[in-house]
mmCIF entry with sequence, helices, sheets and N, C-alpha, C, O atoms, coordinates in Angstrom:
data_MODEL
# 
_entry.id   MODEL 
# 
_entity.id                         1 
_entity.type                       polymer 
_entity.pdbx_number_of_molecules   1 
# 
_entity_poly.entity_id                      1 
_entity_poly.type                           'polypeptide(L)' 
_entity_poly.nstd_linkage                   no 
_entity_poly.nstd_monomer                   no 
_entity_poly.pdbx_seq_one_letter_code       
;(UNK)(UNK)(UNK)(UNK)(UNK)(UNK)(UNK)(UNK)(UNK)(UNK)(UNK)(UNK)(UNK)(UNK)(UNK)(UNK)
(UNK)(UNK)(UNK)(UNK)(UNK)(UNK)(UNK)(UNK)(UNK)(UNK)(UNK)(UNK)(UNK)(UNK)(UNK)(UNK)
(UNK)(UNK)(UNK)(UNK)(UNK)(UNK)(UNK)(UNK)(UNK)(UNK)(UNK)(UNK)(UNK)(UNK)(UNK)(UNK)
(UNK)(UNK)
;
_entity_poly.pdbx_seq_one_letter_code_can   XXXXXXXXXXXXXXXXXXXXXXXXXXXXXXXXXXXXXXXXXXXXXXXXXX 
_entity_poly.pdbx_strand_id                 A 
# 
loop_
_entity_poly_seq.entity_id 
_entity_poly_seq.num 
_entity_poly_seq.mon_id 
_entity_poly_seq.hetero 
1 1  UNK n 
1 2  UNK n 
1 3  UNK n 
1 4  UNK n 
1 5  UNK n 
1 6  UNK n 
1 7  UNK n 
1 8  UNK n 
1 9  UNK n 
1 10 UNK n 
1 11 UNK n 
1 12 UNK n 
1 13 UNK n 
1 14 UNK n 
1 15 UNK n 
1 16 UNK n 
1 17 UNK n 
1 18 UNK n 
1 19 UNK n 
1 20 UNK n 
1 21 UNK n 
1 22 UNK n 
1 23 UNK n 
1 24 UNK n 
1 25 UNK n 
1 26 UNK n 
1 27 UNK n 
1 28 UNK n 
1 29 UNK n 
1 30 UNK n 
1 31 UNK n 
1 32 UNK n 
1 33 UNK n 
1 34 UNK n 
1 35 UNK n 
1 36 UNK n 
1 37 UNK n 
1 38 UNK n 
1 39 UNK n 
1 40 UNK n 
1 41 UNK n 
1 42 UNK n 
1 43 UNK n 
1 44 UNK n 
1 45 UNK n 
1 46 UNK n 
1 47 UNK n 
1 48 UNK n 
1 49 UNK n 
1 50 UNK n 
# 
_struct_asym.id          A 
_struct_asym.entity_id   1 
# 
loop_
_struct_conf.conf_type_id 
_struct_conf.id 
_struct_conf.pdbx_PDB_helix_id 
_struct_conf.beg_label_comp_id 
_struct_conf.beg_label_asym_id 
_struct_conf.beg_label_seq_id 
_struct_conf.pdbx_beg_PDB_ins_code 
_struct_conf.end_label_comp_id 
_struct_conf.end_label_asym_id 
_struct_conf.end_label_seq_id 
_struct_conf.pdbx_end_PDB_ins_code 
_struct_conf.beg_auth_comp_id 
_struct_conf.beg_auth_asym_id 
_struct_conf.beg_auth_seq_id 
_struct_conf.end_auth_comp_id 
_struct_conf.end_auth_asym_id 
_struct_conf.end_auth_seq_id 
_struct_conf.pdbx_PDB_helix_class 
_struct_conf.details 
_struct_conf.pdbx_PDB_helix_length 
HELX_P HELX_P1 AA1 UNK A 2  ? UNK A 18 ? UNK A 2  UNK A 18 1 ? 17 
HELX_P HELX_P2 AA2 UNK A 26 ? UNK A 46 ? UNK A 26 UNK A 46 1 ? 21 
# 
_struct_conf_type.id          HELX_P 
_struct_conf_type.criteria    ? 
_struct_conf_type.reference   ? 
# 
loop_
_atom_site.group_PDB 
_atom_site.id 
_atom_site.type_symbol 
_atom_site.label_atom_id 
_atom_site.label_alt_id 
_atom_site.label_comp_id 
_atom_site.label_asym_id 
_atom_site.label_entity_id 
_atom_site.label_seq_id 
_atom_site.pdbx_PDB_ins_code 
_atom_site.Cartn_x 
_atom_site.Cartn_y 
_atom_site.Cartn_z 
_atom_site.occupancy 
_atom_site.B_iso_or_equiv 
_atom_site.pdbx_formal_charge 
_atom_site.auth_seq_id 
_atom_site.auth_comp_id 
_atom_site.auth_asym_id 
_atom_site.auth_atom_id 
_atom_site.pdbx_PDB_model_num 
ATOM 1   N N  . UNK A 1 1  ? 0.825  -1.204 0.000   1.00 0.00 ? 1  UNK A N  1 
ATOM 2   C CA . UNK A 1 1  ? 0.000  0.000  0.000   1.00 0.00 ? 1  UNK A CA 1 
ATOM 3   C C  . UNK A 1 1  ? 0.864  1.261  0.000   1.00 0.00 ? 1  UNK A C  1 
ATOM 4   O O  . UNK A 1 1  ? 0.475  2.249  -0.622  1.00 0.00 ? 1  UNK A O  1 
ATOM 5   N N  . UNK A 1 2  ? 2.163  1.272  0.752   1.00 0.00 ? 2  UNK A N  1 
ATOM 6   C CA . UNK A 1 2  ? 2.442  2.331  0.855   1.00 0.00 ? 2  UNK A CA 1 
ATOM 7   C C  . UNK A 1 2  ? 3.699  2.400  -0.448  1.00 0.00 ? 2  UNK A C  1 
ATOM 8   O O  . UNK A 1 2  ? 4.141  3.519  -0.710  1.00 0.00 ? 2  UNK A O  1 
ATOM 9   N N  . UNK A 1 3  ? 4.191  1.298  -1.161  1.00 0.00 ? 3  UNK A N  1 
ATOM 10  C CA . UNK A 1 3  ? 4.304  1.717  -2.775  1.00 0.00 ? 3  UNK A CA 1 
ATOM 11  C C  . UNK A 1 3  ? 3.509  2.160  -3.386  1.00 0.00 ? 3  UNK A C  1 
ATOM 12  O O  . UNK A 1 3  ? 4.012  2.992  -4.141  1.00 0.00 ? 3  UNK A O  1 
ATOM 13  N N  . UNK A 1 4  ? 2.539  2.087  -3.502  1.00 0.00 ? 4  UNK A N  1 
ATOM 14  C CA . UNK A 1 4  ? 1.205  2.167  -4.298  1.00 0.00 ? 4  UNK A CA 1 
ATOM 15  C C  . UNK A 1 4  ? 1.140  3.992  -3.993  1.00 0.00 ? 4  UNK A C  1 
ATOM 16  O O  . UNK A 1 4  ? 1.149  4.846  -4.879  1.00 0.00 ? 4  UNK A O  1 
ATOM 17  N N  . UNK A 1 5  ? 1.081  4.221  -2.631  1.00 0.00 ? 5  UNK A N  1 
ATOM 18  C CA . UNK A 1 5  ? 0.995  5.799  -2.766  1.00 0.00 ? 5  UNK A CA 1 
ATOM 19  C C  . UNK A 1 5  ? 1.991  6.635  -3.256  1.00 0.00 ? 5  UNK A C  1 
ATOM 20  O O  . UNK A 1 5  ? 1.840  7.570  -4.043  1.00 0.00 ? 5  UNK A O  1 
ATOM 21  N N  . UNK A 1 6  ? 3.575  6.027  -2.462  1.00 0.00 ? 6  UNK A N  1 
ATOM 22  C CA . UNK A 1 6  ? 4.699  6.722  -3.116  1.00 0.00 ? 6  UNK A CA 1 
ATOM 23  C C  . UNK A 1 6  ? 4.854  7.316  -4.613  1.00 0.00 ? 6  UNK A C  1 
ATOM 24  O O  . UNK A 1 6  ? 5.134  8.412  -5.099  1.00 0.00 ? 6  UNK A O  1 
ATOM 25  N N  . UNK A 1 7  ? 4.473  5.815  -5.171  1.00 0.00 ? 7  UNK A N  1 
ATOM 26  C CA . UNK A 1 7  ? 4.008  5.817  -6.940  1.00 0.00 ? 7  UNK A CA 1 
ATOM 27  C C  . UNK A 1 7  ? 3.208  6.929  -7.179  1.00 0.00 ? 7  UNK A C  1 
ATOM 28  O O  . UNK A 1 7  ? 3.756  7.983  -7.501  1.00 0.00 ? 7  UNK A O  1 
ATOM 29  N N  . UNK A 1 8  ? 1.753  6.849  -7.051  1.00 0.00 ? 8  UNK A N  1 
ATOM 30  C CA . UNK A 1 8  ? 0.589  7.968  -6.975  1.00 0.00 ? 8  UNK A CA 1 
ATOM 31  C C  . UNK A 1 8  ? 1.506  9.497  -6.730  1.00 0.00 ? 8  UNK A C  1 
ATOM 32  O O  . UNK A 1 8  ? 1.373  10.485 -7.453  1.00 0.00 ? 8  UNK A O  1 
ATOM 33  N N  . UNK A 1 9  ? 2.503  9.396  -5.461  1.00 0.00 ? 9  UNK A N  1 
ATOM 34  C CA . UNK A 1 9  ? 3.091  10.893 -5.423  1.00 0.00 ? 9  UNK A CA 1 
ATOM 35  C C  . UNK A 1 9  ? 4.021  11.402 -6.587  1.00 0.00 ? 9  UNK A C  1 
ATOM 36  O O  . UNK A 1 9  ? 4.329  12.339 -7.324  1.00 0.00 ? 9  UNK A O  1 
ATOM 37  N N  . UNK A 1 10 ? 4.212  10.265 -6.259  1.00 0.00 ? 10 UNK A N  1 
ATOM 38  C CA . UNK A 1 10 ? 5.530  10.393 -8.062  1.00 0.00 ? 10 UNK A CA 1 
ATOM 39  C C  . UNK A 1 10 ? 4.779  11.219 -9.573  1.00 0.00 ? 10 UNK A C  1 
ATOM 40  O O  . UNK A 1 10 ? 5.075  12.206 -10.247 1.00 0.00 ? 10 UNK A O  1 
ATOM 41  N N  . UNK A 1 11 ? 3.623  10.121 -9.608  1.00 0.00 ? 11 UNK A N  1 
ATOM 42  C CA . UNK A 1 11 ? 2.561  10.710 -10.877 1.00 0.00 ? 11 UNK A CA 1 
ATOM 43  C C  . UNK A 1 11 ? 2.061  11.718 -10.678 1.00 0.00 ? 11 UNK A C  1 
ATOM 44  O O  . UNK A 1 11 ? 1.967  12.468 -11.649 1.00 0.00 ? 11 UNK A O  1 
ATOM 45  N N  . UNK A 1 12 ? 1.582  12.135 -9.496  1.00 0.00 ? 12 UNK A N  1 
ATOM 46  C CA . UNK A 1 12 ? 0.894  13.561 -9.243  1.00 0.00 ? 12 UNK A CA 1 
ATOM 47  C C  . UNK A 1 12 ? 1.756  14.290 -9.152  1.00 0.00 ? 12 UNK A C  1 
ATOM 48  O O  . UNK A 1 12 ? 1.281  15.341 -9.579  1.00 0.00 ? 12 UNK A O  1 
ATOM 49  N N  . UNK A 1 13 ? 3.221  14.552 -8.743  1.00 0.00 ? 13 UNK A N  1 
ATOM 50  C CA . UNK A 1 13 ? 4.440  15.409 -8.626  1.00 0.00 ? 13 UNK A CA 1 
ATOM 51  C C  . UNK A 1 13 ? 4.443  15.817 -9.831  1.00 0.00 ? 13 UNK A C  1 
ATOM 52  O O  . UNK A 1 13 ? 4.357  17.034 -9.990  1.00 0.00 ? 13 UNK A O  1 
ATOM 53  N N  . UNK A 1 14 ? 4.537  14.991 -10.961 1.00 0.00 ? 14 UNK A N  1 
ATOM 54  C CA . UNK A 1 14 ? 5.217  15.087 -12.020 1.00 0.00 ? 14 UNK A CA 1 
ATOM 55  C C  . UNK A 1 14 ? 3.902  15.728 -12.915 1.00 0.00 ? 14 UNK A C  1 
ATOM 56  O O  . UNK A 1 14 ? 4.178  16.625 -13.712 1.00 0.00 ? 14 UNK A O  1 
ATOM 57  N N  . UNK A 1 15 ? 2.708  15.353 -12.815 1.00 0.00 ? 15 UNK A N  1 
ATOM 58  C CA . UNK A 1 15 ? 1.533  15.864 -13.253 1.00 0.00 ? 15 UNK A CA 1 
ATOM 59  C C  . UNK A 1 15 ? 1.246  17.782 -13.257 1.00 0.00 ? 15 UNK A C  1 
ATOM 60  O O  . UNK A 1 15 ? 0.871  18.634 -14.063 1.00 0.00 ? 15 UNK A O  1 
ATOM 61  N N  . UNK A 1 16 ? 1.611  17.728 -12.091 1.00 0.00 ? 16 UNK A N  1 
ATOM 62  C CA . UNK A 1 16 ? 1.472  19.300 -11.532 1.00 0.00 ? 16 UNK A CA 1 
ATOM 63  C C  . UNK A 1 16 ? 2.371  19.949 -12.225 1.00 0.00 ? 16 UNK A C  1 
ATOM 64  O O  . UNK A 1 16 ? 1.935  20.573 -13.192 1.00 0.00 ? 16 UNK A O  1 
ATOM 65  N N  . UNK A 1 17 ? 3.718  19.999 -11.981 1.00 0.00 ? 17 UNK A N  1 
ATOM 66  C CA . UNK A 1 17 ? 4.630  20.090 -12.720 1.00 0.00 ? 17 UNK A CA 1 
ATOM 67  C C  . UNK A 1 17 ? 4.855  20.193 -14.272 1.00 0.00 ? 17 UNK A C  1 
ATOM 68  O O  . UNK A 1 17 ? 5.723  20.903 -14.780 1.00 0.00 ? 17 UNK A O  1 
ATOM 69  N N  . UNK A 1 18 ? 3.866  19.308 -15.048 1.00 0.00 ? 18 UNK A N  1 
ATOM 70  C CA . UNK A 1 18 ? 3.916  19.631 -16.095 1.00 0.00 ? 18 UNK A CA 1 
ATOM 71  C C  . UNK A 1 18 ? 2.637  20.615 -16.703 1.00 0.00 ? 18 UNK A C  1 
ATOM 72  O O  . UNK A 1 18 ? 2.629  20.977 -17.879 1.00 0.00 ? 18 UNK A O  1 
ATOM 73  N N  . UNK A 1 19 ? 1.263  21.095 -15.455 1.00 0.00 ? 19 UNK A N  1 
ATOM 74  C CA . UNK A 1 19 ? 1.102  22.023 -15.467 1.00 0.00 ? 19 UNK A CA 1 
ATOM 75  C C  . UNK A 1 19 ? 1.004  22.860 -15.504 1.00 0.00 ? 19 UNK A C  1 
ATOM 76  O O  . UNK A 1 19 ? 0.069  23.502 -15.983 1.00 0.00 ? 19 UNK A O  1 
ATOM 77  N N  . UNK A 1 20 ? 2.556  23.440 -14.684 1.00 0.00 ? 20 UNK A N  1 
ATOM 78  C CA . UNK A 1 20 ? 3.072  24.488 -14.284 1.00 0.00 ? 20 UNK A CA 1 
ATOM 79  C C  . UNK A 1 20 ? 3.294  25.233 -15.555 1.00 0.00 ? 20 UNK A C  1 
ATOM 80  O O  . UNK A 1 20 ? 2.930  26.383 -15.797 1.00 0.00 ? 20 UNK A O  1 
ATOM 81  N N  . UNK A 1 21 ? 3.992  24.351 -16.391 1.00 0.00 ? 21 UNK A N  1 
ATOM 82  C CA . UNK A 1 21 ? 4.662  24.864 -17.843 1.00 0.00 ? 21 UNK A CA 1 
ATOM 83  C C  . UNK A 1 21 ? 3.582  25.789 -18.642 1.00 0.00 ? 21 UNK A C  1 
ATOM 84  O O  . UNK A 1 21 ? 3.868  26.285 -19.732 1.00 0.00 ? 21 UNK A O  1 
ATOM 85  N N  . UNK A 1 22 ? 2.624  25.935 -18.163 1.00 0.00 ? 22 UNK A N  1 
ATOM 86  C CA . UNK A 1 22 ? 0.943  25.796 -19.069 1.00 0.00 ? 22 UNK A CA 1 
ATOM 87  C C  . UNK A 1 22 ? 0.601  27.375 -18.757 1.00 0.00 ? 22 UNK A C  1 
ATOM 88  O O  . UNK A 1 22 ? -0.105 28.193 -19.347 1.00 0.00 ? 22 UNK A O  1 
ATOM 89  N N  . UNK A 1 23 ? 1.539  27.454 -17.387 1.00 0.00 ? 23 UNK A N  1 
ATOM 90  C CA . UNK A 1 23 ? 0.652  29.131 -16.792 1.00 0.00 ? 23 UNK A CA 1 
ATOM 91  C C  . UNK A 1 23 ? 1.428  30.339 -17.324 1.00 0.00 ? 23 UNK A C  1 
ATOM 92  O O  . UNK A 1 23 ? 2.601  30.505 -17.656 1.00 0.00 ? 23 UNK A O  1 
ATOM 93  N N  . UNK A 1 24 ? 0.600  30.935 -17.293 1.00 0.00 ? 24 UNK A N  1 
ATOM 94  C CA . UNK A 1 24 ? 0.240  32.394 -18.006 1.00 0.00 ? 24 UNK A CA 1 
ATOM 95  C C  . UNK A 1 24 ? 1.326  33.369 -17.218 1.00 0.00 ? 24 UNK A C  1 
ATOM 96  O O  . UNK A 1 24 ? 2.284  33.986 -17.685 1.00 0.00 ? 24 UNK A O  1 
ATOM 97  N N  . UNK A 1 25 ? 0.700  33.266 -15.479 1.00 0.00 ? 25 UNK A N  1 
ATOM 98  C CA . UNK A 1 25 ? 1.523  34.285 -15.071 1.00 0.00 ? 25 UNK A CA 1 
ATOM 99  C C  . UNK A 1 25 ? 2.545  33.749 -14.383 1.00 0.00 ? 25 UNK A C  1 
ATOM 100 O O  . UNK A 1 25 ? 2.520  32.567 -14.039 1.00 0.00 ? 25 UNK A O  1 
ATOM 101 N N  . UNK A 1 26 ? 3.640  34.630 -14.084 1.00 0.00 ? 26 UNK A N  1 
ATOM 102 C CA . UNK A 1 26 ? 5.092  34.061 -12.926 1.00 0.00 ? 26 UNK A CA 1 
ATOM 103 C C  . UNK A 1 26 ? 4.553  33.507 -12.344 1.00 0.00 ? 26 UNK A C  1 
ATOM 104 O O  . UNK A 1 26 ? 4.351  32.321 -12.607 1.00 0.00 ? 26 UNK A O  1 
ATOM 105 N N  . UNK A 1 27 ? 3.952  34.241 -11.032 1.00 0.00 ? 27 UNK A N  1 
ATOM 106 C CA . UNK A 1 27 ? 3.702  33.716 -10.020 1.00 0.00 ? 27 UNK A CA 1 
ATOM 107 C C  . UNK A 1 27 ? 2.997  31.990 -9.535  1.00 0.00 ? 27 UNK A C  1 
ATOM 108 O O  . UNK A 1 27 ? 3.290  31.191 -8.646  1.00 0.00 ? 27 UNK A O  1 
ATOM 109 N N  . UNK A 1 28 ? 1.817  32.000 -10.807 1.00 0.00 ? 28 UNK A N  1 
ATOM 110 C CA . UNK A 1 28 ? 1.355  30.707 -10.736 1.00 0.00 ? 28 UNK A CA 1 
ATOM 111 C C  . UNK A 1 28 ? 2.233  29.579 -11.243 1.00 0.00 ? 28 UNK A C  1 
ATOM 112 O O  . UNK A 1 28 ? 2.175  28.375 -10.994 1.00 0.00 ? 28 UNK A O  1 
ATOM 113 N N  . UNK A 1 29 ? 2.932  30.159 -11.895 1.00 0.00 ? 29 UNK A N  1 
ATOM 114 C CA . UNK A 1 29 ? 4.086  28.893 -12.767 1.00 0.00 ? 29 UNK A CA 1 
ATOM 115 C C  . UNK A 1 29 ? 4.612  28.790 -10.937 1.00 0.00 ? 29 UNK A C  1 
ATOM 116 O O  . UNK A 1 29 ? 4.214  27.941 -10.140 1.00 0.00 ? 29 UNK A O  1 
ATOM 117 N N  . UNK A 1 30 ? 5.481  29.797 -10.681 1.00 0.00 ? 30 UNK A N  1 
ATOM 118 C CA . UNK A 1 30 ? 6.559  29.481 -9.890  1.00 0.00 ? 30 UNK A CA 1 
ATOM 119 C C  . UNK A 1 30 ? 5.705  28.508 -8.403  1.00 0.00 ? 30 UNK A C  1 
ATOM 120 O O  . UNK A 1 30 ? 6.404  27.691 -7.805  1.00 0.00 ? 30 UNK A O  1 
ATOM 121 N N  . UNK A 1 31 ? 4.417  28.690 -8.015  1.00 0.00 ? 31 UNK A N  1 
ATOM 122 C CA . UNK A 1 31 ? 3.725  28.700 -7.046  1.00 0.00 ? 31 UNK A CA 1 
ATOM 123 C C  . UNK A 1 31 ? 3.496  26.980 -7.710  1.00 0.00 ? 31 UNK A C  1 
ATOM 124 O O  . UNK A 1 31 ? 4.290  26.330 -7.030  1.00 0.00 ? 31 UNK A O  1 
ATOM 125 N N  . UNK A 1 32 ? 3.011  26.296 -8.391  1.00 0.00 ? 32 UNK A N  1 
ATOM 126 C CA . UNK A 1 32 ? 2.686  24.874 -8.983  1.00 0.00 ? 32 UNK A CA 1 
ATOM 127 C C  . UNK A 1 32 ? 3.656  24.511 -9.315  1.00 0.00 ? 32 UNK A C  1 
ATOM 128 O O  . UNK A 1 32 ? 3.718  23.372 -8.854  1.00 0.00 ? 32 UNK A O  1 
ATOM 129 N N  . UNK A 1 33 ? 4.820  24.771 -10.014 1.00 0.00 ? 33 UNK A N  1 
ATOM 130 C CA . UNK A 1 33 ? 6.092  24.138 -9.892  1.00 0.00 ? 33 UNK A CA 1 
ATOM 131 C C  . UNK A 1 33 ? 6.689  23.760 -8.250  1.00 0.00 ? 33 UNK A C  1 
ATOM 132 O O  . UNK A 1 33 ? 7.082  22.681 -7.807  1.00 0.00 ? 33 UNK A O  1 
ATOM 133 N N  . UNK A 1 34 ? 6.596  24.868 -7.697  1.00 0.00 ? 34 UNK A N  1 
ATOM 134 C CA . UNK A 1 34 ? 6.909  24.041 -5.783  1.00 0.00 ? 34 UNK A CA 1 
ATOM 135 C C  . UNK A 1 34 ? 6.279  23.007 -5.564  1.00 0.00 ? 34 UNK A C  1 
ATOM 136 O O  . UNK A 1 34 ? 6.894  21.970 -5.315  1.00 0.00 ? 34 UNK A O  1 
ATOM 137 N N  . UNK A 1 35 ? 4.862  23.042 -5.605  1.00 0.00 ? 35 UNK A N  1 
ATOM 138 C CA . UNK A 1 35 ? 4.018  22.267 -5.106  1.00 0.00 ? 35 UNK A CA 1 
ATOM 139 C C  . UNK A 1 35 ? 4.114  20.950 -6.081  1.00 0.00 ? 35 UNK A C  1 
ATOM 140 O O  . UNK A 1 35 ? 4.132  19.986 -5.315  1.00 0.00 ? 35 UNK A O  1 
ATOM 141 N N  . UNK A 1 36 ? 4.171  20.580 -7.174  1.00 0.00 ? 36 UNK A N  1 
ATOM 142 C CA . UNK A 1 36 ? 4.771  19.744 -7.949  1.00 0.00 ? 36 UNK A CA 1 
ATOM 143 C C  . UNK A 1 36 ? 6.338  18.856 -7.684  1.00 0.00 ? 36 UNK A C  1 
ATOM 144 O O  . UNK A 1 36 ? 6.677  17.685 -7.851  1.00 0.00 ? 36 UNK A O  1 
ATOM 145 N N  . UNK A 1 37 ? 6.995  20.023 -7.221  1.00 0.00 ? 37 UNK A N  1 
ATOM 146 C CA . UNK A 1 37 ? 8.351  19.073 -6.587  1.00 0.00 ? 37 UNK A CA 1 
ATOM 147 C C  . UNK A 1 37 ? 8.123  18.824 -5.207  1.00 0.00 ? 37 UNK A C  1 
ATOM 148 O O  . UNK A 1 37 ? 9.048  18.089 -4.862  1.00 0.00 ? 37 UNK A O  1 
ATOM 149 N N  . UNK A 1 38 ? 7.278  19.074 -4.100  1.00 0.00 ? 38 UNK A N  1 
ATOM 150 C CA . UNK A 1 38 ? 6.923  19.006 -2.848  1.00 0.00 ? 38 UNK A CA 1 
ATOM 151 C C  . UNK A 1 38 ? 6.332  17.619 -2.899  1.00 0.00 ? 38 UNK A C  1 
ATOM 152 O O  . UNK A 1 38 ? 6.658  16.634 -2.235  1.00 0.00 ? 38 UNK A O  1 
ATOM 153 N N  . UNK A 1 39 ? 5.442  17.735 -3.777  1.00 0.00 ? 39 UNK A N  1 
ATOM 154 C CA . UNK A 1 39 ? 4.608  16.325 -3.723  1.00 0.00 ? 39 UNK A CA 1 
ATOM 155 C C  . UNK A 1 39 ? 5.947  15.383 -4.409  1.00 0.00 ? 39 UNK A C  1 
ATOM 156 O O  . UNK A 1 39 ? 6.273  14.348 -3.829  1.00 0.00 ? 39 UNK A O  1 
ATOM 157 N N  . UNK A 1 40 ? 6.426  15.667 -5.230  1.00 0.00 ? 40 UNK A N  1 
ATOM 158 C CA . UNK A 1 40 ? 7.378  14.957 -5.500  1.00 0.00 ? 40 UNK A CA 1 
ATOM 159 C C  . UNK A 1 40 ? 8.540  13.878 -5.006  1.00 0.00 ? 40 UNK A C  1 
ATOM 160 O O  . UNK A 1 40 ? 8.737  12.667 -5.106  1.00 0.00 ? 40 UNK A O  1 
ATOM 161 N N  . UNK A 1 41 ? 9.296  15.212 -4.321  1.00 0.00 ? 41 UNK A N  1 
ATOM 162 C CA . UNK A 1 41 ? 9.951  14.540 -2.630  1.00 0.00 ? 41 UNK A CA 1 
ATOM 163 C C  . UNK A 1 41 ? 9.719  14.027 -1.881  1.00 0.00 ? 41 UNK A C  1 
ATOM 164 O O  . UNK A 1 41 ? 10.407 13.211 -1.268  1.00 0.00 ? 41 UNK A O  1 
ATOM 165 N N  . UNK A 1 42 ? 8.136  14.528 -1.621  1.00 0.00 ? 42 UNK A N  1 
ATOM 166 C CA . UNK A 1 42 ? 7.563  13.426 -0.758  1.00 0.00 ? 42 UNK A CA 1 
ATOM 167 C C  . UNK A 1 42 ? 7.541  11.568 -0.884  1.00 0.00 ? 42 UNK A C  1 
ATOM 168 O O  . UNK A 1 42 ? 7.804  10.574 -0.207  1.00 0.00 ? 42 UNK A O  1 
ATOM 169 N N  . UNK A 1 43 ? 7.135  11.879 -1.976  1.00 0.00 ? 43 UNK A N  1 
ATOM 170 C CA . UNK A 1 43 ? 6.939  10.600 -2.712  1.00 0.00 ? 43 UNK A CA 1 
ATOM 171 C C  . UNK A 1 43 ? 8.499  9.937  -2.355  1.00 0.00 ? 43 UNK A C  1 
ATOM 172 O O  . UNK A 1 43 ? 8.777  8.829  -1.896  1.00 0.00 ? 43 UNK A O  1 
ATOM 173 N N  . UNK A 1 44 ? 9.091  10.692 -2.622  1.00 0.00 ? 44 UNK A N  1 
ATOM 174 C CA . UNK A 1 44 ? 10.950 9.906  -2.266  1.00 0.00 ? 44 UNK A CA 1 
ATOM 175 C C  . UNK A 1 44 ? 11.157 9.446  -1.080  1.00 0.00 ? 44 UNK A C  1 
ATOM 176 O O  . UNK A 1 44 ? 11.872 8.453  -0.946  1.00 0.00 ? 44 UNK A O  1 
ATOM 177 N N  . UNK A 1 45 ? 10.634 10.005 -0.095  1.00 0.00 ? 45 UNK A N  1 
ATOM 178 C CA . UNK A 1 45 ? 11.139 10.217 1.156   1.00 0.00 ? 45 UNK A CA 1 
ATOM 179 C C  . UNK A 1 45 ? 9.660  8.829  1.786   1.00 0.00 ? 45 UNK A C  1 
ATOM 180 O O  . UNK A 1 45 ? 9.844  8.094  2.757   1.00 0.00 ? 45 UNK A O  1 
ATOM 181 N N  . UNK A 1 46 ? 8.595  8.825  1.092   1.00 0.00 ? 46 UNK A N  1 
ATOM 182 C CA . UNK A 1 46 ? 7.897  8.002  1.901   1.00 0.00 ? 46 UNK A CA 1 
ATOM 183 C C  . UNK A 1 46 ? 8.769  6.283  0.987   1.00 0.00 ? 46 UNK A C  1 
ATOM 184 O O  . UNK A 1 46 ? 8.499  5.166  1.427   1.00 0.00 ? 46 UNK A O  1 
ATOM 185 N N  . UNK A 1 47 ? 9.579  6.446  -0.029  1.00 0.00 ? 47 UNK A N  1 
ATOM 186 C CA . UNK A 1 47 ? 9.949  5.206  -0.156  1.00 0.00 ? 47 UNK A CA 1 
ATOM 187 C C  . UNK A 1 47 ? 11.125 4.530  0.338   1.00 0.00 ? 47 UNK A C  1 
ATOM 188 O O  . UNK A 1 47 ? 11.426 3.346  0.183   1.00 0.00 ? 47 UNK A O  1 
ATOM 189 N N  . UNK A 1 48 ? 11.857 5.592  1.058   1.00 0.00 ? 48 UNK A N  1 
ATOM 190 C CA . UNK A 1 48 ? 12.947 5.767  1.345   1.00 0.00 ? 48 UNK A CA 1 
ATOM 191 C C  . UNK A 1 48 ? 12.818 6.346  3.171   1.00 0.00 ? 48 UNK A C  1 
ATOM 192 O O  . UNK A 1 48 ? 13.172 7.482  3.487   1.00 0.00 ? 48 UNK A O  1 
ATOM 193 N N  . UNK A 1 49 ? 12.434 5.647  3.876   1.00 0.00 ? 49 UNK A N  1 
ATOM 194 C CA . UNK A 1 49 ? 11.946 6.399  5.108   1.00 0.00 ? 49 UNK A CA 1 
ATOM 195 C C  . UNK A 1 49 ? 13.523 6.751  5.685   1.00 0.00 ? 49 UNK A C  1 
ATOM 196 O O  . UNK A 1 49 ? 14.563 6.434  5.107   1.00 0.00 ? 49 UNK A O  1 
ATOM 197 N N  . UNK A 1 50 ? 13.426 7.413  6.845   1.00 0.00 ? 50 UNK A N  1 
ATOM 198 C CA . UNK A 1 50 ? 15.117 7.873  7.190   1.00 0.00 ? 50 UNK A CA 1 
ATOM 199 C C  . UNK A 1 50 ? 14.896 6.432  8.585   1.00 0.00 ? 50 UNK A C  1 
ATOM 200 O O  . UNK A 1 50 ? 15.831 6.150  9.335   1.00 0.00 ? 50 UNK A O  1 
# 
């Protein structure tokens, strides 16, 4: 289960992210690109616990 989400964070990281590319203004690019690598890392860090 908890591959299964890591995965899911991975796809949604990378989803957002290629969103980002899509926006109009700075701010929203720069603001969905974070949140795109946030979910991203996450995803790393729940497969990889410390």
């Amino acid at each position: 289960m908890q591959i299964f989400l890591s995965i899911l964070m991975f796809i949604l990281g990378i989803a957002i992210m290629t969103v980002s590319f899509k926006a109009k203004k700075e701010l929203v690019y720069y603001l969905t690109l974070a949140v795109g690598v946030i979910i991203f890392f996450t995803g790393i860090f729940m497969v990889f616990p410390k």
